[in-house]
C-alpha angles and dihedrals in degrees: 000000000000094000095049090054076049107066092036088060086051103059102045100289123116129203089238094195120092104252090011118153090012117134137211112184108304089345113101115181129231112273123187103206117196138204100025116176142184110283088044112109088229088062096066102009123100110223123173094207131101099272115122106196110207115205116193120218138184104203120031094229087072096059099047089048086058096051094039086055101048124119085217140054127268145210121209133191122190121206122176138140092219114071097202090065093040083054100043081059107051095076100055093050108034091120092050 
């Protein structure tokens, strides 16, 4: 888990919560890393830690392509405040 925050960090992402990515023996604590991008080794890699890796978009296609095209399986969670958009999602993404 710590070198993949490391090489995120090196490459321009932050573990943006307070005691993120430290470790104590075999405890690692949860790090929230931003703003991952592809090249990192958290964009493609599938990691079982506590590092959740955000990815910022600007169009939504961007992001289901993303998901559509991983080696791994995915969980998704929608939240919105609009239901169209919430609807228009749930297709794409049903086997995710």
């Amino acid at each position: 888990m710590a070198e993949l925050v490391r090489d995120a960090a090196a490459q321009g992402a932050r573990v943006v919560n307070e005691g993120g990515g430290a470790a104590a023996g075999t405890l690692f604590y949860p790090a929230v890393v931003y703003p991952v991008a592809e090249g990192m080794k958290l964009y493609r890699e599938e990691q079982f830690g506590p590092v959740v890796p955000v990815l910022p978009f600007d169009e939504l296609e961007t992001a289901l392509e993303y998901v559509i095209s991983s080696e791994h399986g995915q969980q998704v969670s929608i939240f919105s405040a609009d239901p169209e958009r919430i609807g228009s999602l749930v297709d794409p993404l049903v086997n995710q």
